[in-house]
C-alpha positions as a printed NumPy array, in Angstrom:
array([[-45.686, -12.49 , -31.345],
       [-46.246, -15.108, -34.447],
       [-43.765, -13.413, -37.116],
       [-45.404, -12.169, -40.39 ],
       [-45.602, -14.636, -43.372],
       [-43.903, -13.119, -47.2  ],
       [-44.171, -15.511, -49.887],
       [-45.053, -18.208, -47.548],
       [-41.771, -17.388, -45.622],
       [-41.794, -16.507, -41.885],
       [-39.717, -13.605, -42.122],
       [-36.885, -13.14 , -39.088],
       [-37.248, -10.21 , -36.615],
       [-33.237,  -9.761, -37.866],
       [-34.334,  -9.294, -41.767],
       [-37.54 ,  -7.238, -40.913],
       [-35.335,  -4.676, -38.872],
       [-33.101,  -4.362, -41.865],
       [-36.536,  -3.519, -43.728],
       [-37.359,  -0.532, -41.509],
       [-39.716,  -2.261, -38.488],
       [-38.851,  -1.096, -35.16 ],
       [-38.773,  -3.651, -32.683],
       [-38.987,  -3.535, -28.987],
       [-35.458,  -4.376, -28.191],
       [-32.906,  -3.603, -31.222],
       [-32.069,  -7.035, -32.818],
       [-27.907,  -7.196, -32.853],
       [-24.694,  -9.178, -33.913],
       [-21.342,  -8.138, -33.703],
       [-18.481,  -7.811, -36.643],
       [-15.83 , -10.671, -36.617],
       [-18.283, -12.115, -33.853],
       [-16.636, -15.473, -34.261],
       [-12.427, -15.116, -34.15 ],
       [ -9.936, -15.07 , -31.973],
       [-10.957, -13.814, -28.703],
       [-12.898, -17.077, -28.437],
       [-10.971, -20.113, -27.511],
       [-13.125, -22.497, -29.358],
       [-12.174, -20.587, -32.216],
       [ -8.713, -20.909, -31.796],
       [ -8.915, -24.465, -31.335],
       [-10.961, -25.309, -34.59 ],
       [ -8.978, -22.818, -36.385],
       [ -5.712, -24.813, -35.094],
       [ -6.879, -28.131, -37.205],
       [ -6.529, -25.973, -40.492],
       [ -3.438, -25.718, -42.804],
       [ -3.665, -22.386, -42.83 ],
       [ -6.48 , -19.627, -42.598],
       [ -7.099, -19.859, -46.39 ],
       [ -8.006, -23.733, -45.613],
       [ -9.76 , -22.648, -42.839],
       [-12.182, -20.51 , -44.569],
       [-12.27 , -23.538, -47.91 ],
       [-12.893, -25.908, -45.183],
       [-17.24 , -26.049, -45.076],
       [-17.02 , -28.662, -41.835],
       [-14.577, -26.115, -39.885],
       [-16.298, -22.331, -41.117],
       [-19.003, -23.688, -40.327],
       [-18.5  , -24.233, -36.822],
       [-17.139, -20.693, -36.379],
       [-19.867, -19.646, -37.508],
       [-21.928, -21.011, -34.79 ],
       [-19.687, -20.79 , -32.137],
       [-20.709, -17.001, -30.649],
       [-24.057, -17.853, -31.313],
       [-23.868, -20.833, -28.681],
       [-22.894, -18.632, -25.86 ],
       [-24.547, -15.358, -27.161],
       [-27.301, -16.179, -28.939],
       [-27.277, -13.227, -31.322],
       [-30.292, -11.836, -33.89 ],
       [-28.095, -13.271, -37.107],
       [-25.106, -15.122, -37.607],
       [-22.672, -14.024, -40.136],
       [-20.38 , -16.331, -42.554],
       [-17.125, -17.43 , -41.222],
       [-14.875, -16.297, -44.262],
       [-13.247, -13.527, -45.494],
       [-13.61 , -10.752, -48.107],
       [-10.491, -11.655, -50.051],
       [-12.014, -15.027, -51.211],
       [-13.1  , -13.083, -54.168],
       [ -9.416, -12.52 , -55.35 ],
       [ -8.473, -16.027, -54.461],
       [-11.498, -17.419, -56.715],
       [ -9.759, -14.944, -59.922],
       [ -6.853, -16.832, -59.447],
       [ -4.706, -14.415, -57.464],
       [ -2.408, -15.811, -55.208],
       [ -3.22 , -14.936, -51.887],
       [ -1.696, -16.321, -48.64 ],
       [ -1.91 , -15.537, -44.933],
       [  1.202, -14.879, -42.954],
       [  1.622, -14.868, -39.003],
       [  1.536, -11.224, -37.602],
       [  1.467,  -9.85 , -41.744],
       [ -1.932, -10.644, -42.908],
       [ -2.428, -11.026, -46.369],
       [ -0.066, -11.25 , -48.534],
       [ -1.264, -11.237, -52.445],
       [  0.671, -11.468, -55.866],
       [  0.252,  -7.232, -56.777],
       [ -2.019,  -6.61 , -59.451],
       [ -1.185,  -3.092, -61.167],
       [ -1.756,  -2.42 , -65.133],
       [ -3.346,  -3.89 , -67.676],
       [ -1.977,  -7.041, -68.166],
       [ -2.25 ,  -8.606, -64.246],
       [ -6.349,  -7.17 , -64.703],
       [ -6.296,  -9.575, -67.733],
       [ -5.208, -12.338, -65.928],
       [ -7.79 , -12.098, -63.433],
       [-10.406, -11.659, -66.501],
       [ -9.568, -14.97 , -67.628],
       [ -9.901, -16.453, -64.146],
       [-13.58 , -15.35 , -63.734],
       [-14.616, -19.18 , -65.679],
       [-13.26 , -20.869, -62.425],
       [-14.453, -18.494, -59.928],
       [-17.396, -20.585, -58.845],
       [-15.589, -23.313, -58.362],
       [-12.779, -22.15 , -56.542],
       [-14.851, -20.658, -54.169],
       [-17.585, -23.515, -53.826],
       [-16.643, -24.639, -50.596],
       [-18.028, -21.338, -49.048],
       [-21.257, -22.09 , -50.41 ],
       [-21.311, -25.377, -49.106],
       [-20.358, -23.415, -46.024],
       [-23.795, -21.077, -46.222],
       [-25.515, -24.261, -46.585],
       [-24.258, -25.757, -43.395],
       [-25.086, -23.067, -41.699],
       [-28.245, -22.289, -42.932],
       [-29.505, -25.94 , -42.274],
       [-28.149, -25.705, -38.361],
       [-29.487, -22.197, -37.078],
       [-32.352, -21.662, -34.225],
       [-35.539, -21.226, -36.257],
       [-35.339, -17.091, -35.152],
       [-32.104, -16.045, -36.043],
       [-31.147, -14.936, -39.616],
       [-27.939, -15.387, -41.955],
       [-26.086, -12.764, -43.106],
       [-23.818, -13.918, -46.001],
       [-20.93 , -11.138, -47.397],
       [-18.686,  -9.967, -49.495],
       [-15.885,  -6.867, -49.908],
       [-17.343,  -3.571, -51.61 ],
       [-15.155,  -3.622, -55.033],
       [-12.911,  -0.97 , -53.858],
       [-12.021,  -1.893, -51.009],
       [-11.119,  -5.647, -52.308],
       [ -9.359,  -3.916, -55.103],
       [ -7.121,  -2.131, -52.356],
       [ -5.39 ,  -5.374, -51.395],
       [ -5.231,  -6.811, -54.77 ],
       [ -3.288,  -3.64 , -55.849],
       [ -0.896,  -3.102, -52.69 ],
       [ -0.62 ,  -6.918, -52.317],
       [ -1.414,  -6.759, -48.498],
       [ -2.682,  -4.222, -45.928],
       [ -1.324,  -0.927, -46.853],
       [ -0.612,   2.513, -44.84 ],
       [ -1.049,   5.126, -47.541],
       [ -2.486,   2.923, -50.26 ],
       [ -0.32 ,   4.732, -52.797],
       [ -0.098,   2.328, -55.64 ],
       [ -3.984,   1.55 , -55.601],
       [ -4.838,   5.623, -56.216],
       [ -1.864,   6.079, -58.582],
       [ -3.246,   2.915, -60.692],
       [ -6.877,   4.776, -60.753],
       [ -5.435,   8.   , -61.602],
       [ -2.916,   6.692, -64.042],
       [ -4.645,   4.38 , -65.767],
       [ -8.485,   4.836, -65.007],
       [ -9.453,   2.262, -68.342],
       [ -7.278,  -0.613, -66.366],
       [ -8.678,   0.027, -63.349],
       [-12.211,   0.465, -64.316],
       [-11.76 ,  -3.071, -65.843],
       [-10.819,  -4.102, -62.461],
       [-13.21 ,  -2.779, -60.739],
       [-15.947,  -4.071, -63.243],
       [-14.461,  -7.516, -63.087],
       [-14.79 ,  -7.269, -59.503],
       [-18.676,  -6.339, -59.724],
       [-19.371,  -9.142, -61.889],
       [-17.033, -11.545, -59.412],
       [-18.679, -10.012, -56.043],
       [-22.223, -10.522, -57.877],
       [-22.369, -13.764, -58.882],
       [-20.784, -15.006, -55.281],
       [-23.771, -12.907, -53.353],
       [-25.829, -14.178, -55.707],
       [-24.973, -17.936, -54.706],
       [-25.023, -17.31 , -50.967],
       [-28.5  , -16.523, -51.161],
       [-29.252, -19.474, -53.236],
       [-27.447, -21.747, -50.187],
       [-29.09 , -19.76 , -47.916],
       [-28.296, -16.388, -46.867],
       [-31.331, -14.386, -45.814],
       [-29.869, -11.242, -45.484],
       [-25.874,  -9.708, -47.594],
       [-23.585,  -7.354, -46.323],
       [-20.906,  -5.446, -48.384],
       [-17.771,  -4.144, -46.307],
       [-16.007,  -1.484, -47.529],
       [-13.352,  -0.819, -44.936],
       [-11.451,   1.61 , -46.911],
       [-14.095,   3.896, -48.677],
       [-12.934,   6.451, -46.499],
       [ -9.634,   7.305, -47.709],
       [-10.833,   8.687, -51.048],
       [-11.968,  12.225, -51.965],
       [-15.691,  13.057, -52.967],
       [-15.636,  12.644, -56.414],
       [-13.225,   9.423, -56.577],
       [-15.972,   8.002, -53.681],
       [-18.61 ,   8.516, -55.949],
       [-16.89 ,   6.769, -59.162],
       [-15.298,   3.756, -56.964],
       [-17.341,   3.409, -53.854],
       [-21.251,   4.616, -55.011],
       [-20.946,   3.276, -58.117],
       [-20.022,  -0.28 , -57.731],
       [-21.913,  -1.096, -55.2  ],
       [-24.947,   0.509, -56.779],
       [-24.824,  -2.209, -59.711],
       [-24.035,  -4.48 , -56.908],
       [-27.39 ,  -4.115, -55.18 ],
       [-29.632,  -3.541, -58.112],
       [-28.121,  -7.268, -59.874],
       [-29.27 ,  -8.755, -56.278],
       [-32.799,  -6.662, -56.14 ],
       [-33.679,  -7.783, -59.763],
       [-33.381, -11.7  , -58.685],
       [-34.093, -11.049, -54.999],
       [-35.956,  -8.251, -53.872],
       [-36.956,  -9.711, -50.675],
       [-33.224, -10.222, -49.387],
       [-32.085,  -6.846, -47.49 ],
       [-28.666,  -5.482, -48.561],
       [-26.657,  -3.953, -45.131],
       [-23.417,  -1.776, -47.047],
       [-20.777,  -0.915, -44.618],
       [-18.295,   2.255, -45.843],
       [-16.363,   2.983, -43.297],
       [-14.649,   5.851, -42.444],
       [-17.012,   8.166, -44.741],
       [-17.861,  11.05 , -42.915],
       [-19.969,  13.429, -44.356],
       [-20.193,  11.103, -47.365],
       [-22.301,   8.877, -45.45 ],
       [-25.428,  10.493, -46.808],
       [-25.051,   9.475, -50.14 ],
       [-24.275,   6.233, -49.166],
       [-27.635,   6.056, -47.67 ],
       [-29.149,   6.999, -50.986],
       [-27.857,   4.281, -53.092],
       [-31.161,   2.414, -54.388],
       [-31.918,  -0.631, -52.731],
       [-29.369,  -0.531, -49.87 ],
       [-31.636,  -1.579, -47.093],
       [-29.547,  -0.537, -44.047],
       [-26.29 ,   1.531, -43.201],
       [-23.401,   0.461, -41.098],
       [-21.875,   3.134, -39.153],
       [-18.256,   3.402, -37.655],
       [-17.455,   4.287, -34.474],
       [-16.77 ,   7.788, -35.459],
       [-19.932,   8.78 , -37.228],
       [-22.127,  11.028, -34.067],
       [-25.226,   9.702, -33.042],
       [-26.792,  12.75 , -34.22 ],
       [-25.971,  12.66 , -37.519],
       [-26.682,   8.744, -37.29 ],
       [-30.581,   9.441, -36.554],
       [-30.449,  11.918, -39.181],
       [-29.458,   9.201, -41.606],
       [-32.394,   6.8  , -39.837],
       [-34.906,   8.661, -41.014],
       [-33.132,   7.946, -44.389],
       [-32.599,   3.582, -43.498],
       [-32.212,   1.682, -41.086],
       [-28.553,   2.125, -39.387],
       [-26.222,  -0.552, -37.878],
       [-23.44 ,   0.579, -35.451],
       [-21.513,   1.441, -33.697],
       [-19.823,   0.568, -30.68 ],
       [-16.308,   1.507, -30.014],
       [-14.587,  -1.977, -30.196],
       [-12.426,  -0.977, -27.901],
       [-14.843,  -0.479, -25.272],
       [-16.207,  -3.577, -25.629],
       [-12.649,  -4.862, -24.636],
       [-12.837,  -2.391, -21.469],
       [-16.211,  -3.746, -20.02 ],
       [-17.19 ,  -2.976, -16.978],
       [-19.445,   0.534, -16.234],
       [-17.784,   1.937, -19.501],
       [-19.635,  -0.736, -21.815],
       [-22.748,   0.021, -20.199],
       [-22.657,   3.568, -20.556],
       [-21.475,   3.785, -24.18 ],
       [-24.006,   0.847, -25.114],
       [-26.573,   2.097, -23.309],
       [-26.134,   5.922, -25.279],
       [-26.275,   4.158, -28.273],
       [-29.794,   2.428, -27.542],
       [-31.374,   5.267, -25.793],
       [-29.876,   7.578, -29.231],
       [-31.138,   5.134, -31.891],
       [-33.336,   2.655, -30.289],
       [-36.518,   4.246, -31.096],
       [-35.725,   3.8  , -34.625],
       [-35.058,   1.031, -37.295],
       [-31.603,   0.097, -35.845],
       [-29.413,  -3.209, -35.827],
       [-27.124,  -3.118, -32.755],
       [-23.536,  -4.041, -33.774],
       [-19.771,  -2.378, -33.34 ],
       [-18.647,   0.436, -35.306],
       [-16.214,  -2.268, -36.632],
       [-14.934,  -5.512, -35.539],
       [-14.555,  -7.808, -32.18 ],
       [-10.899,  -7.493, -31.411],
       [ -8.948, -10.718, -30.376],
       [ -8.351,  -8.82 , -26.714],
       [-11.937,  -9.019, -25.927],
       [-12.953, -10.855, -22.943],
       [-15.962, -13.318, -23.895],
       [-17.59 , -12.308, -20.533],
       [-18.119,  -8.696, -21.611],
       [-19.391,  -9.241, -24.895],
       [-21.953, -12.036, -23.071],
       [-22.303,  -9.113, -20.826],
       [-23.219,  -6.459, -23.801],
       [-25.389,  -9.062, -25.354],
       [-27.385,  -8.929, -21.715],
       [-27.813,  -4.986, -21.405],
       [-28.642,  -5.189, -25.289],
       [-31.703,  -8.189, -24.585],
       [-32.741,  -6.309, -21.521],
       [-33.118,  -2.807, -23.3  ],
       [-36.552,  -1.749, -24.518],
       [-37.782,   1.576, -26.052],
       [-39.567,   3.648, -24.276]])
């Protein structure tokens, strides 16, 4: 079937499910799709200083990027980079260490947020080599499949800028927005501006399609969600519909619960990723609101065998007949055997609705 022409574009069976048309077979891709359960990965990765370098590095990310879709041949390909290149292009130092993750100078009153204000005039080109990176890309996919360039939700970012790292109870990022909610909101607003402008230049390299991870919406209460999660990403997605109404916007909060639904309701958010936890019931509930994306247990990915085909195959039969992107309720994990997620990508080509 000859795909529809917008604008004189060809539009990608990838970008029209995010719009709401339901195709015969759910179009997929898979979170952290290219990393380190594939060992071509781990061998291009090996020729960079460090995984900072590794993501500035356009020749290098952009091989990653196209590694999975070599042997898997996915709907989209998504960026090889990482959502903390936004406080790296402020001017926050931000490292990776062996078996710690990041590691990232803490940022936690008034004064470090004004640091990072002055940094926004060299944000673009600090993180210019990611753009170069989109263009690469863009220039060397199969004429069907779509690319999906990114960026961390403000809050979420914020979290690691704030705790310096990964964090168990994220303490010191809810006592700053308690304590000093002025400071913070200046963070937060800085962040909007940052994550805006660097979606905004993806899609002029290239990206067809933007997704907006907030791994860590979850751990706040209702009302905090709505000023730190809803709100952001709200400006977020209106900045990008006002010069780009034709790019779909997928936002990603995991761990909300209930709070899901409102996420759904944000203007202009084209689809929904779901985590592993949210039921399929209350997932086609929320796809007669969008289109959802999810949501695969990781885990059983890295099981295979009768267990992937059962769990995948719920998940089809559940949301299939609907506007749907097939993906994991969060990322690949470096256990995974390539052979099952060649053999997901099988059961997911062979499916069709009934």
């Amino acid at each position: 079937m000859r795909q529809p022409i917008e604008n004189g574009i060809r539009a990608k069976p990838f970008v029209r499910s995010l719009r709401g048309e339901v195709q015969a077979r759910p179009c997929f891709w898979l979170m952290r799709q290219a990393g380190r359960y594939l060992p071509e990965y781990r061998a291009t990765r090996a020729q960079a200083k460090g995984f900072v370098d590794l993501c500035l590095r356009p020749d290098l990310a952009c091989e990653i990027t196209l590694q999975p879709l070599r042997r898997y041949a996915m709907d989209a390909a998504i960026l090889f980079s990482d959502i903390l290149m936004v406080p790296h292009g402020l001017g926050q130092k931000l490292e990776f260490r062996e078996g710690e993750g990041p590691v990232l100078e803490p940022v936690r009153d008034a004064g470090g947020v004004a640091k990072l204000e002055a940094g926004l005039a060299e944000f673009s080109e600090r993180v210019g080599p990611v753009y170069e990176t989109v263009s690469r890309v863009a220039a060397n996919l199969p004429d069907a499949t779509a690319l999906i360039g990114f960026a961390g939700a403000p809050w979420t970012v914020a979290t690691y800028m704030v705790e310096g790292g990964t964090s168990k109870d994220f303490a010191n990022v809810r006592l700053f927005a308690y304590r000093d909610r002025a400071a913070f909101r200046r963070l937060i607003d800085l962040l909007v501006e940052a994550t805006t402008v660097y979606l905004l230049r993806q899609v002029a390299a290239g990206a067809e399609a933007l997704q907006l991870f907030d791994t860590w919406a979850g751990i706040l209460p209702e009302d905090e969600y709505a000023e730190w999660v809803l709100g952001p990403v709200a400006r977020i997605v209106a900045a990008i519909a006002a010069k780009h109404p034709e790019i779909p916007v997928v936002f990603f909060p995991k761990g909300s619960g209930l709070l899901y639904e409102k996420a759904a309701a944000i203007p202009g958010v084209s689809a929904l990723g779901l985590d592993t936890a949210v039921p399929l019931e209350f997932a086609r509930r929320l796809q007669q609101r969008t289109t959802v994306q999810g949501n695969l247990d990781p885990i059983v990915l890295t099981a295979g065998g009768e267990a992937l085909d059962r769990a995948a195959t719920r998940i089809l039969e559940a949301l299939g007949g609907g506007p749907f992107v097939f993906n994991l309720g969060h990322g690949v994990i470096p256990q995974t055997p390539p052979e099952n997620v060649g053999r997901l990508a099988d059961l997911i080509r062979s499916w069709r609705r009934r």
